[in-house]
C-alpha positions in Angstrom: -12.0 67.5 5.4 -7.9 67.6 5.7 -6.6 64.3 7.0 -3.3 63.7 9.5 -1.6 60.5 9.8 1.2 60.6 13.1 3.4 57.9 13.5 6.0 57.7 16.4 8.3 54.7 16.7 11.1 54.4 19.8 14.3 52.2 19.8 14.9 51.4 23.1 17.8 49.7 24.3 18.3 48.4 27.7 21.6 46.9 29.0 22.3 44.7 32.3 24.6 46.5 35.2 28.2 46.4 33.5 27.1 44.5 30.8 26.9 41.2 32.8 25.9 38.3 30.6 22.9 37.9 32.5 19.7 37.4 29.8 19.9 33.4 29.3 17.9 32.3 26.6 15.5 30.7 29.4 14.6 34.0 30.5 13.8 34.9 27.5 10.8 33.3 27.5 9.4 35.4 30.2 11.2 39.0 29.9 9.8 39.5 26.1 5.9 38.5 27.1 6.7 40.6 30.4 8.5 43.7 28.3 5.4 43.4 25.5 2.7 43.7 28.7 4.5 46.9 30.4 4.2 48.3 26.9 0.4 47.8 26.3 -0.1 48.9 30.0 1.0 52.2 29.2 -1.0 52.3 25.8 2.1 51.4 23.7 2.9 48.8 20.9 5.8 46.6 21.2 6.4 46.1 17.6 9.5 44.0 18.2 11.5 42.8 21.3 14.5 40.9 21.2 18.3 41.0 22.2 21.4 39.0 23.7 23.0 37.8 27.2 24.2 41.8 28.4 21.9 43.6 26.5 18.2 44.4 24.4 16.1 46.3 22.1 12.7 47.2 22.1 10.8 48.5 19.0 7.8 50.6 20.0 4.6 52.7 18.7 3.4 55.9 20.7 -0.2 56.8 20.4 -0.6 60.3 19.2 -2.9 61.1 22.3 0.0 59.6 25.1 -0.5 62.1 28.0 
């Protein structure tokens, strides 16, 4: 029996309005957990989540069966 393997991973990126330093590292502590959970709501894998004050970047994995 043939055998498939599908892999889809997304960049994201995500900057504040004008690039406003705006993402302390205090927030930090809350936006990644928050950003990870949105993710796993929608049946996606947050493989990585990080950034800097005006901007960040978000790693995911697709299912293959995402509607």
């Amino acid at each position: 029996m043939p055998q498939s393997f599908c892999s889809a991973l997304f960049h994201c990126v995500f900057s504040t309005k004008e690039r406003c330093p705006l993402i302390t590292p205090k927030l930090h502590e809350s936006l990644w957990p928050y950003l990870g959970g949105i993710a796993r709501e929608n049946r996606m894998t947050a493989l990585a989540i990080g950034g800097v004050e005006d901007h960040l970047h978000i790693l995911l994995s697709l299912p293959s069966t995402l509607d």
